[in-house]
VOGU-3710 file (C-alpha; in Angstrom, 3 decimals, decimal comma):
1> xxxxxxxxxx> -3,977/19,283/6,818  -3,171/15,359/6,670  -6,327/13,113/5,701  -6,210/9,430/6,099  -8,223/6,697/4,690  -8,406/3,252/5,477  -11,622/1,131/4,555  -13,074/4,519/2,751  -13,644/4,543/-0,482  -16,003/7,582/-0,784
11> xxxxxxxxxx> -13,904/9,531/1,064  -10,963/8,902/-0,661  -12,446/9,131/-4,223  -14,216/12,590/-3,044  -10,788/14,015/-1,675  -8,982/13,179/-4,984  -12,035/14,881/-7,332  -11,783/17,908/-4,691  -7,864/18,226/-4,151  -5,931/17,301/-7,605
21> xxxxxxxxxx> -3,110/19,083/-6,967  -2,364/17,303/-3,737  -0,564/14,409/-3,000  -1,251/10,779/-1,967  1,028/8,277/0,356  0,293/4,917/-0,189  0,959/3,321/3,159  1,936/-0,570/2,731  3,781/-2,896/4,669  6,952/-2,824/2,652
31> xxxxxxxxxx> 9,216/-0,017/2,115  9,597/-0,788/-1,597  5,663/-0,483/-1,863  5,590/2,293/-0,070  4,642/5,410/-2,505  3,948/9,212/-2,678  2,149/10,248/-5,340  0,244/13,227/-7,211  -3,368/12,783/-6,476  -3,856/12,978/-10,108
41> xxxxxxxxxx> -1,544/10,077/-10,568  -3,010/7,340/-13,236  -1,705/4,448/-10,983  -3,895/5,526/-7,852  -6,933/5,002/-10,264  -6,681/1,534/-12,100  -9,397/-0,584/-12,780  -8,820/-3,630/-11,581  -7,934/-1,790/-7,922  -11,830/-0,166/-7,932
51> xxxxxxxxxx> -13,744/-0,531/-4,335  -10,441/-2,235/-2,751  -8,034/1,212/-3,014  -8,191/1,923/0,613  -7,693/-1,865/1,493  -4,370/-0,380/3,208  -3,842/3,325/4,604  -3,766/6,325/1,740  -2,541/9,764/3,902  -3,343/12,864/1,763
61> xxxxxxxxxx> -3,042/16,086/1,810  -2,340/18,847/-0,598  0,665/20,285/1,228  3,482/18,155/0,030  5,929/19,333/2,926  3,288/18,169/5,631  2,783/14,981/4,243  6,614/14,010/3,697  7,051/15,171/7,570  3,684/12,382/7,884
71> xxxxxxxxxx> 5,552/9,633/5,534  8,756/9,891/7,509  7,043/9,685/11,171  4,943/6,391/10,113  7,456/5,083/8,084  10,883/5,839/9,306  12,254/7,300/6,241  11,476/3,793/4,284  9,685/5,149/1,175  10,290/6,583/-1,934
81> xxxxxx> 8,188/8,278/-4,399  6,342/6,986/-7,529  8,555/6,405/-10,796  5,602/7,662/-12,781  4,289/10,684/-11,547  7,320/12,530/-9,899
//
């Protein structure tokens, strides 16, 4: 199942407590911003980032498969995933 959160923050921090080995696609403008990551990636949860994370579209879900079908539908195969976590 494919979650999505934009303007959420509750939601978003409750589906990465309840779903850490799932996966997160950080949905920016720009392909080179563009990101999938583990849910329990440490760049999804800095600081400085706090109460603004779903300032743009995060689509999660804990099927990686699904959400790689998701990323390449909204994005047109312009993404990549994170240097740090995969």
């Amino acid at each position: 199942m494919i979650y999505k959160f934009y303007k959420d923050e509750n939601g978003y921090e409750k589906w990465l407590i309840d779903n850490k080995p799932g996966y997160v696609f950080n949905h920016f403008g720009t392909a080179e911003m563009t990101k999938m990551h583990h849910a329990t990636c440490y760049t999804l949860q800095t600081l400085k980032h706090q109460g603004s994370r779903t300032n743009y579209e995060k689509i999660c879900s804990i099927d990686y498969k699904e959400l790689e079908q998701e990323a390449n539908r909204v994005t047109r195969n312009k993404w990549s995933k994170c240097n740090v976590c995969f």
